[in-house]
C-alpha positions in Angstrom: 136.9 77.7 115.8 135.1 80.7 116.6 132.5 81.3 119.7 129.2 81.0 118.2 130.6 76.9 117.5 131.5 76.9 121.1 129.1 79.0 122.8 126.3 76.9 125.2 122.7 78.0 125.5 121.5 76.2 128.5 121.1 79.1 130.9 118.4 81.4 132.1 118.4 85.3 131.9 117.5 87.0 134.6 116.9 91.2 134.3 118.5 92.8 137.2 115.4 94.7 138.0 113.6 91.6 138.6 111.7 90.3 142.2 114.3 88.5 143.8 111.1 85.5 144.5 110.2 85.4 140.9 113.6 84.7 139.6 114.6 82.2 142.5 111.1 80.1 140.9 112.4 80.7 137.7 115.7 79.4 138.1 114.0 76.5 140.0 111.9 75.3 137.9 113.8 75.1 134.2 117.2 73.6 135.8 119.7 75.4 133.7 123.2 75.1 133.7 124.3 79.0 134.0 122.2 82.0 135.1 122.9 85.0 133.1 121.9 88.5 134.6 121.2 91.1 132.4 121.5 94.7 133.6 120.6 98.2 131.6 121.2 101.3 132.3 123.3 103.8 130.3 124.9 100.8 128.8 124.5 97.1 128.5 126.1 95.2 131.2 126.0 91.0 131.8 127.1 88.8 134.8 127.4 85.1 134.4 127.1 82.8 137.3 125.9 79.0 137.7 123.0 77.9 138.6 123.9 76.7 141.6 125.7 79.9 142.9 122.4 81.8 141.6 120.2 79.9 143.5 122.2 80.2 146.9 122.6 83.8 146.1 119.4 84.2 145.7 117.8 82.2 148.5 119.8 84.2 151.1 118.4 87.3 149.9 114.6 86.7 149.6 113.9 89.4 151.5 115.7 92.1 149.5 113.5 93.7 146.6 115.8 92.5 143.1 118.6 90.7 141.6 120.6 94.0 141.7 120.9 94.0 145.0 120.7 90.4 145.4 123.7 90.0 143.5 125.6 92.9 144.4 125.8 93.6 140.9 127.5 96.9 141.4 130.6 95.4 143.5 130.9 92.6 140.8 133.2 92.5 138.0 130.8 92.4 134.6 131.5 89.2 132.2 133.1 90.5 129.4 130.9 90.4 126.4 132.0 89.3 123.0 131.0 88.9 118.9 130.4 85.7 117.6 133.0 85.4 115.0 135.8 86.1 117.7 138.6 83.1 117.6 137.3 81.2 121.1 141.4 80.5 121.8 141.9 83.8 122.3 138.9 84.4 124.4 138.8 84.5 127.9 137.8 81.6 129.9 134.5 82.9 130.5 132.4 85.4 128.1 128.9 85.9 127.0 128.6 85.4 123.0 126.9 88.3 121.3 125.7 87.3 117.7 125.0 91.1 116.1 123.8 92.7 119.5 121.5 89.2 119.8 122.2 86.9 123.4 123.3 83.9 122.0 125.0 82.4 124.7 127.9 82.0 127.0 131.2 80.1 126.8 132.8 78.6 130.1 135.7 77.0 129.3 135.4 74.5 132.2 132.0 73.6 130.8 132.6 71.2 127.6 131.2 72.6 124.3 128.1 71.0 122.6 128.6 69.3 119.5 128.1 70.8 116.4 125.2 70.3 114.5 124.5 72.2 110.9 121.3 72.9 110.1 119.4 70.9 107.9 116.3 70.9 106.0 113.0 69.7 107.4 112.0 66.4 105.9 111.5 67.5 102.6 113.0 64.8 99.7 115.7 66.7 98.0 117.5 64.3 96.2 115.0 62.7 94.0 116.5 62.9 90.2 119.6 64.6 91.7 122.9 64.2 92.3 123.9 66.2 95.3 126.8 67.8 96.5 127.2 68.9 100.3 128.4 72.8 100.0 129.4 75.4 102.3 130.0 79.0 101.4 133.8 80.3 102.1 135.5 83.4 102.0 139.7 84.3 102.2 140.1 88.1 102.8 143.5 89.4 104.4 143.2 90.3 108.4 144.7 93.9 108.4 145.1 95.9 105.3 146.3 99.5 104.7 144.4 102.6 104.5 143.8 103.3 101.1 145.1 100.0 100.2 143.3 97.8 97.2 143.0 94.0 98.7 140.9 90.9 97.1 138.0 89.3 98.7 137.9 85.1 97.2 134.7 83.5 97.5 134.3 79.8 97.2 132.2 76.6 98.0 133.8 73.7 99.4 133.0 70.4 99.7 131.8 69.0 103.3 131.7 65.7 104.7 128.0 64.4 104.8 126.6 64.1 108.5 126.6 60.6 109.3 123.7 61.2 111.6 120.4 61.8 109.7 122.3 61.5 106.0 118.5 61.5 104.1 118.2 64.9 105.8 121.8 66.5 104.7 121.4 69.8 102.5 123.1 70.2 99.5 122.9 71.3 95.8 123.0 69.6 92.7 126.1 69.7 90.5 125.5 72.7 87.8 123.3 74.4 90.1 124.4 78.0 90.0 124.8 80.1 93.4 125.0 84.0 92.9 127.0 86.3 95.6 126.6 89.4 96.3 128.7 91.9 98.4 127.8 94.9 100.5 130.3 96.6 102.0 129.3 98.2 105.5 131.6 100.2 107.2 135.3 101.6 106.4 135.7 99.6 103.0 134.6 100.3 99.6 133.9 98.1 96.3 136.5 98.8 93.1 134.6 96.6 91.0 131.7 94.7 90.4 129.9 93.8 93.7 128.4 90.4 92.6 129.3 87.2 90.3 128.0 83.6 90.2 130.0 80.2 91.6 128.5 76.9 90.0 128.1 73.5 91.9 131.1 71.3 90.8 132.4 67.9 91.5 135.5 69.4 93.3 136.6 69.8 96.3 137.0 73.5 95.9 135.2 75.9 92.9 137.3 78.4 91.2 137.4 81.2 93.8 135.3 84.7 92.5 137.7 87.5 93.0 136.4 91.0 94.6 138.5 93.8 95.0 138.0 96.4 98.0 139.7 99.5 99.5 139.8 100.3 103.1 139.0 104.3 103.3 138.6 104.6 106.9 140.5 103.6 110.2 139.4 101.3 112.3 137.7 97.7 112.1 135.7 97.7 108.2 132.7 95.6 107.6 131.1 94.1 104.6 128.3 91.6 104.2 128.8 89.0 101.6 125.5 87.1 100.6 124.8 84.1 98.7 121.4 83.5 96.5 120.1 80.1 94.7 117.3 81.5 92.6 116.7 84.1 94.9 116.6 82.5 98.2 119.0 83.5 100.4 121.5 80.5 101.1 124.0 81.8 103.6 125.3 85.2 105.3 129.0 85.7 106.1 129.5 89.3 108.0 133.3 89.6 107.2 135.3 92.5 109.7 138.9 93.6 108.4 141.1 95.9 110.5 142.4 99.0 108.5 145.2 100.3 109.5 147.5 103.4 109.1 150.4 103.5 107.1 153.6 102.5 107.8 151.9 100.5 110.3 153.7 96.9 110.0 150.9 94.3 108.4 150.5 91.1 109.2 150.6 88.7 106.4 147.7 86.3 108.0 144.8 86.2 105.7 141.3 85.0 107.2 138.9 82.5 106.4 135.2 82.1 107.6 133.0 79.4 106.5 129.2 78.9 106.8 126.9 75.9 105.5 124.5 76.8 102.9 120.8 76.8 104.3 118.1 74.6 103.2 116.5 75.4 99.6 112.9 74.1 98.7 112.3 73.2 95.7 108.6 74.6 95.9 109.3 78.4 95.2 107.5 81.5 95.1 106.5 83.5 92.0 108.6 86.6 93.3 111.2 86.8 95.7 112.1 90.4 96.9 115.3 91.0 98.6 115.7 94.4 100.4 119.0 95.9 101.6 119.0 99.2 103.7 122.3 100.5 103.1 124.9 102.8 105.9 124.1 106.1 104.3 120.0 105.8 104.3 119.5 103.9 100.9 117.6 101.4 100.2 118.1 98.8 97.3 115.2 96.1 95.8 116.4 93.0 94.0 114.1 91.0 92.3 114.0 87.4 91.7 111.1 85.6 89.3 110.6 81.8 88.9 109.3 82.2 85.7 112.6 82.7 83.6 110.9 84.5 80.7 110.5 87.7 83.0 114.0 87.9 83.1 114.6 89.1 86.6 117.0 87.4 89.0 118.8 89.4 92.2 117.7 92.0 89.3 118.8 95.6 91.2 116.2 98.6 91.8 117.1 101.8 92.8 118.9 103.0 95.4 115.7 104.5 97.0 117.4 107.5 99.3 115.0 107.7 102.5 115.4 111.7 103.3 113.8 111.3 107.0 114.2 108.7 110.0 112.1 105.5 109.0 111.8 105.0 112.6 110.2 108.6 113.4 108.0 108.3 110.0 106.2 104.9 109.9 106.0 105.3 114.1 103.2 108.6 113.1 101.8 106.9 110.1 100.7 103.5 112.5 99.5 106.3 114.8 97.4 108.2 112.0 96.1 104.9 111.2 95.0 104.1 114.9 93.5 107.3 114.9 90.7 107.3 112.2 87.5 107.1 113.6 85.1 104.5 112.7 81.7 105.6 114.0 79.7 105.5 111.0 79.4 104.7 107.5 80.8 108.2 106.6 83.7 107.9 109.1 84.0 104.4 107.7 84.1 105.6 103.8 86.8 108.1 104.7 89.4 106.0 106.6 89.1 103.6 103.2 90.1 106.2 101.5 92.8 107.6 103.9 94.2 104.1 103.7 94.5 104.0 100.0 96.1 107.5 100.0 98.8 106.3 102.2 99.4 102.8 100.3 99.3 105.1 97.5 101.9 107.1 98.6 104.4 104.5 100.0 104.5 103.0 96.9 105.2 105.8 94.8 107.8 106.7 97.3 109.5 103.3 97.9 109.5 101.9 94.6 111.5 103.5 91.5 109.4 103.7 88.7 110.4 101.4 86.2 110.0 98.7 89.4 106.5 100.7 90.0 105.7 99.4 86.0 106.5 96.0 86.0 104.6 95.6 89.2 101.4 96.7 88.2 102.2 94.8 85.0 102.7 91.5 87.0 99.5 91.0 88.7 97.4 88.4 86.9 100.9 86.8 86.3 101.9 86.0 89.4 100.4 84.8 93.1 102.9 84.9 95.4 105.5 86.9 96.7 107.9 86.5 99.5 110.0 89.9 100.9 113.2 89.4 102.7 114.1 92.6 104.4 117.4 94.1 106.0 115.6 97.0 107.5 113.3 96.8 109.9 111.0 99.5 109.1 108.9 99.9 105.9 105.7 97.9 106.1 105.9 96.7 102.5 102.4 94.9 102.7 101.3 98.7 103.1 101.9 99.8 99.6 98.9 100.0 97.2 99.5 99.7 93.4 99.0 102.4 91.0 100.0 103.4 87.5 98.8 106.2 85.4 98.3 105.1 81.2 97.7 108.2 78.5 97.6 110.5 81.6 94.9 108.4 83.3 95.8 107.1 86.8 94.9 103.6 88.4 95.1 102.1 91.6 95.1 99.0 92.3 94.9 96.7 95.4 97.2 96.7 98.6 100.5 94.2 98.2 99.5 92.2 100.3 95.8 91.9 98.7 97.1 91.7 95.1 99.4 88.6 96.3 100.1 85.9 98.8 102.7 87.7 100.1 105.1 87.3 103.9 108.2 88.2 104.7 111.2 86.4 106.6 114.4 88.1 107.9 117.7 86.9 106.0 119.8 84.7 107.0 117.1 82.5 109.4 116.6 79.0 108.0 112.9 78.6 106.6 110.4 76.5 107.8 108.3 74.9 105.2 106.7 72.8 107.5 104.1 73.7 110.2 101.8 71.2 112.0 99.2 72.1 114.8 99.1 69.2 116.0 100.1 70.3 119.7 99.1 74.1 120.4 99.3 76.4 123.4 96.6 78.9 123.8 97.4 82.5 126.3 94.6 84.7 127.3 95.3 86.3 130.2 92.0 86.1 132.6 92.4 90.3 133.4 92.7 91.9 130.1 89.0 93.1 130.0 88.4 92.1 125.9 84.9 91.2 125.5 86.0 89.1 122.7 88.9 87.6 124.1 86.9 84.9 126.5 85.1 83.5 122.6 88.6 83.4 121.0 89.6 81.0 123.7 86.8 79.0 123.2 87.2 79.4 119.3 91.1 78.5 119.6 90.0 75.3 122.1 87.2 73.8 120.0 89.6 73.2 117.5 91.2 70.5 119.3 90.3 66.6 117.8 91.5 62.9 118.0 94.3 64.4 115.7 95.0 67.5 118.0 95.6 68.8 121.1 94.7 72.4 122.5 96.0 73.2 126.1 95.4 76.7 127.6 98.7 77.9 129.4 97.9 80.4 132.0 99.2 83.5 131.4 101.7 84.6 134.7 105.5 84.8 133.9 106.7 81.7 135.4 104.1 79.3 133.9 104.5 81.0 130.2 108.6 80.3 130.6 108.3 77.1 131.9 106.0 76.4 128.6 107.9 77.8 126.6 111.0 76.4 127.4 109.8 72.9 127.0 109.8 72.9 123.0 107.1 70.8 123.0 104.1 73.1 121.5 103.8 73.6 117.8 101.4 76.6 117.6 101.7 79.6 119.8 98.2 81.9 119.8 98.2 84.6 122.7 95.3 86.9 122.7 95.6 90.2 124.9 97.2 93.5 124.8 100.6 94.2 123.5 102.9 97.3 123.5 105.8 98.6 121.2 109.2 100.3 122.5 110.7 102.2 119.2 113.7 103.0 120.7 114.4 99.4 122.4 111.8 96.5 120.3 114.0 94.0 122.3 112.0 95.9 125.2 108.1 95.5 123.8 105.5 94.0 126.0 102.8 91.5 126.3 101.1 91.9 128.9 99.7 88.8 130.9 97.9 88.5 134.5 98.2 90.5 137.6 100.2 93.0 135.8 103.2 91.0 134.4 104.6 91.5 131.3 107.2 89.1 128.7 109.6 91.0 126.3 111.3 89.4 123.5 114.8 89.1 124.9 112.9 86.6 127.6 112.9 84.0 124.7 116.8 83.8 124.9 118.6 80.7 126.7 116.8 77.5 127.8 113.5 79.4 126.6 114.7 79.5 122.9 114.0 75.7 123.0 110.4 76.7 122.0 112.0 76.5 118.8 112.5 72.6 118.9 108.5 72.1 117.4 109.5 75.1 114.7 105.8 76.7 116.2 103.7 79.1 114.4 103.2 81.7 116.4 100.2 84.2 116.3 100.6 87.2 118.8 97.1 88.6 118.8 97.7 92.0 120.2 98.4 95.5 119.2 101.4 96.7 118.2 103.7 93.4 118.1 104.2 93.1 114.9 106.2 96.0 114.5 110.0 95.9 114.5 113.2 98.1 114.8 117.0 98.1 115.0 118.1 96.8 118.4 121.7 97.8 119.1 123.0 96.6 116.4 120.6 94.6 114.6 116.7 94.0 114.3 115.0 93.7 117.3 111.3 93.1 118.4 109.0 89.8 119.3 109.5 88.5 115.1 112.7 88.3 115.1 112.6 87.1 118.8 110.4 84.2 117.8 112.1 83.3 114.5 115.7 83.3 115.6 114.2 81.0 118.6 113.5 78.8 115.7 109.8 79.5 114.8 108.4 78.4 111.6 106.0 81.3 111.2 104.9 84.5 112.9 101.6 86.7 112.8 101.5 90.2 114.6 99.8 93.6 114.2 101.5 96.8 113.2 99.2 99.6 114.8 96.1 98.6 117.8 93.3 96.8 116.3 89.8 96.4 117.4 88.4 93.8 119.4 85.9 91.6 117.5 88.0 92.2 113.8 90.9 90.7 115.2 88.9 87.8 116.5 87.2 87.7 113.5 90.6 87.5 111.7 92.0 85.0 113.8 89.1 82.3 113.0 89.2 83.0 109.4 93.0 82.4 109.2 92.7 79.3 111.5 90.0 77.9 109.1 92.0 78.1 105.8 95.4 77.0 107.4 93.5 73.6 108.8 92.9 73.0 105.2 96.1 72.6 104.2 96.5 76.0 102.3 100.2 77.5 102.1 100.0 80.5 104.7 100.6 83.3 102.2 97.4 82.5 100.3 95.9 81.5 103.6 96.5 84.9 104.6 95.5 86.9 101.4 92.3 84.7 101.3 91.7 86.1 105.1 92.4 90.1 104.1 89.7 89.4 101.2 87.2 87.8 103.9 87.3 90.6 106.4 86.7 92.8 103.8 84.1 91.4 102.5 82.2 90.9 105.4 81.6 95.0 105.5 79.1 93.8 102.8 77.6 97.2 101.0 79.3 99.5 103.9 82.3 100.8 103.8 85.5 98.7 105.0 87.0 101.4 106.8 88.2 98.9 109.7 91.7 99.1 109.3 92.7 96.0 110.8 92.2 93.2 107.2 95.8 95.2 107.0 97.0 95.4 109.8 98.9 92.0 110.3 102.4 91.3 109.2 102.7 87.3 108.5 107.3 86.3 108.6 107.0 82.5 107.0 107.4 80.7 103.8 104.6 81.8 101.9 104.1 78.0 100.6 104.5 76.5 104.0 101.5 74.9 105.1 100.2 72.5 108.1 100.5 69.4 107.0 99.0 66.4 108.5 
């Protein structure tokens, strides 16, 4: 049993630079079990304490200015910090659980574990004409290997019990129903061979295991991802680590196994499924999945796509170009459109090889929506703008994300294809000086009826938490100003009343149980949308949200105007209460801001500016 099975979530983080008042209320009011105290400075650092000894620590020092010093975190051993995968009997009896640089909880081993629960789809009727088997995804790989050394990866599915709790709810594929894997190797090791092959659903216990060979070529711990598809849709991640050793180094002869339950799969799919992988040495690699069979294309590869400078530094000035056209008249107006089409223009020349560059320009009155599932962080796909040239004659062609329904999701997160609405929290903080935020409150609170229920949260720290934390709130809308840290998304800003501010890495412990009503979650505000790489994986307020347990998220790349965004929001609002999935929801929005330029220029660059994470056929049912 590793740690992530073991590791507990019911505690409150605390930042060491914190009031020592406001974390004492904090603390108070959601009742955890543990208090967990971040600190960073040149280096990440956690101390883990419970509640009770936080509190007491903390109300004898109420007069000191922050939980530093409170705490005495600099005379304090730090809590050792540990991965996820990491055997929990050899762990110490205390240790916070890191899940790829991610806060996912704490083990104590005088604190009994919490059950284990695998996820499960939500509600939808899978079985209907099938015969389903319960599967989970396996893979045997030896512990320590040799430099140089050629060892075999074996992939299987085996067969697991089915839950007794919930049974009508239990995942699972039908017999025949052919799952694809595909390995990346990360760090250290290198394929010899192909790097993919296809298991098939079987009455066994066990399938016949697929057999991948790999060579370690560096010292050290090696890495590899191994992923596994069912027509596309990513089904389970296993992030496999294998220490390489040098020769004559004696070996030990224990081989490894790790196991992970396949996600949910809906039978509704989109027309194209997109599946990015940013590879070690700056590549990037497409694979394509259609559900039409006759286009042939599934986990079809394109490229590698070699990125020559730092996406980070790049699509930080091209958000800033955007944020900088001016919009004053119908001339400025004319010009930014055209701007904008020169850079979707050039992103897509650049990002996509040109035989992928062909068939999408040759797919759009075939298909309607499109779903991305990105690695990286960085490239704002939505952004790129068809074109093809014919006999020497070039065309353009809409934005992505105008030509299709198109979101995106981060792999390896459970999809929601359920939202609801039927219980929704609205933030606006009271100082934040937007003429037009004061109407989208009204806007966001008239839409409250006999079948739903609008409640404004005020916007100060404590009160958002405590919200927050109580999972009861199926829609999220916060309206106000946001903020983006490149070099730290985990570190981004909203910023609510009397100068307080919530970062994504506040959404960790007791507060990820905002997850528990799988909300959709529309953060109104500049810059929120974008995302990075954390310390060792993506960072920023969507992933925050979705790894909470969010069904859906709605955010801005670059700073948007005022009454557009407002506009925006009310247009989206009115298609999603009519039971429209969110991807055409979305589209249909883009095509109605646009439109309401009338004969002037669009110019306004902020139709684009929103990135939507969801199922694209997800909608709010009643």
């Amino acid at each position: 049993m590793d740690l992530r099975q073991v590791a507990t979530t019911t505690f409150v983080l605390l930042q060491a630079t914190w009031s020592v008042e406001k974390s004492y209320h904090l603390v108070e009011q959601l009742g955890p079990s543990h208090v967990i105290v971040h600190s960073y400075n040149l280096q990440d650092a956690y101390y883990l304490f419970s509640a009770q000894e936080a509190l007491a620590l903390l109300e004898r020092a109420l007069n000191v200015p922050s939980v530093d010093e409170a705490f005495r975190l600099e005379e304090r051993m730090t809590t050792p910090a540990l991965a996820g995968d990491v055997d929990a009997e050899s762990a110490p009896d205390q240790c916070i659980v890191l899940e790829e640089g991610h806060l996912l909880g704490f083990f104590d081993a005088s604190v009994p574990p919490r059950p284990i629960v695998l996820r499960r789809g939500e509600g939808e009727d899978l079985s209907k004409g099938f015969e389903l088997e319960v599967r989970s995804l396996v893979a045997d790989f030896p512990k320590e290997v040799h430099l140089q050394e050629t060892f075999s990866l074996l992939v299987f599915l085996s067969a697991s019990p089915m839950p007794e709790a919930d049974p009508t709810k239990a995942f699972a594929l039908p017999v025949g129903a052919a799952v694809d894997i595909v390995v990346w190797p990360k760090r250290g090791v290198i394929l010899e061979g192909p790097r993919d092959g296809t298991l098939v659903v079987s009455s066994e216990e066990e399938t016949l295991p697929l057999q991948f060979k790999l060579r370690g070529v560096a010292l050290g711990p090696g890495q590899l991802e191994m992923w596994a598809f069912h027509q596309g849709q990513p089904l389970a991640k296993l992030l496999l680590t294998i220490m390489i050793l040098k020769a004559p180094a004696t070996i030990s002869a224990q081989s490894d196994r790790q196991e992970q339950s396949l996600e949910p799969v809906s039978l509704y799919q989109p027309d194209l499924q997109v599946f990015i992988v940013e590879q070690p040495e700056g590549t990037v690699t497409l694979w394509l999945t259609a559900f039409d069979p006759a286009l042939g294309l599934n986990l079809k590869e394109f490229g590698p796509i070699h990125l020559k400078v730092p996406p980070r530094q790049y699509f930080q000035e091209l958000f800033e170009d955007i944020e900088r056209l001016p919009l004053g008249n119908d001339r400025e107006r004319a010009a930014a459109e055209q701007h904008l089409a020169s850079k979707g223009v050039h992103l897509f020349q650049a990002l996509f090889p040109a035989d992928l560059q062909r068939l999408l320009w040759s797919l759009q009155k075939r298909i309607k929506v499109v779903e991305v599932q990105s690695v990286e962080p960085w490239i704002p796909w939505e952004l790129c703008k068809l074109c093809w040239k014919e006999d020497k004659l070039a065309e353009e062609g809409p934005f992505l994300c105008e030509a299709f329904a198109m979101t995106r999701w981060i792999p390896g997160i459970a999809k929601k294809p359920r939202l609801r609405l039927k219980n929704m929290a609205v933030v606006v903080p009271a100082d934040s000086k937007l003429s037009y935020a004061p109407r989208e409150l009204d806007y966001l609170l008239s839409l409250a009826d006999n079948n739903r229920q609008v409640k404004r949260v005020p916007a100060t720290f404590l009160e958002l938490r405590k919200a927050l934390a109580a999972g009861t709130y199926d829609g999220w809308h916060f309206s106000g100003h946001g903020s983006f840290r490149a070099f730290d998304p985990n570190r981004s800003r909203i910023k609510l009343e009397n100068g307080e501010t919530l970062i994504p890495e506040d959404l960790s412990g007791v507060v990820s149980n905002l997850g528990l009503a799988t909300p959709f979650v529309f953060l109104n505000a500049c810059q929120v949308g974008r995302s990075a790489m954390s310390l060792t994986d993506i960072g920023g307020w969507a992933s925050a949200f979705l790894r909470a347990g969010a069904g859906a998220f709605v955010g801005a790349y670059w700073s948007i105007y005022d009454k557009s965004s407002f506009d925006f929001a009310q247009e989206l609002y009115a298609h999603l209460l009519t039971n429209m999935p969110i991807g055409e929801a979305v589209q249909k929005t883009r095509a109605a801001i646009r439109k309401s330029a009338g004969e002037k220029p669009a110019g306004d660059p902020t139709r684009l500016a929103y990135t939507v994470f969801a199922d694209p056929l997800a909608m709010v049912r009643k």
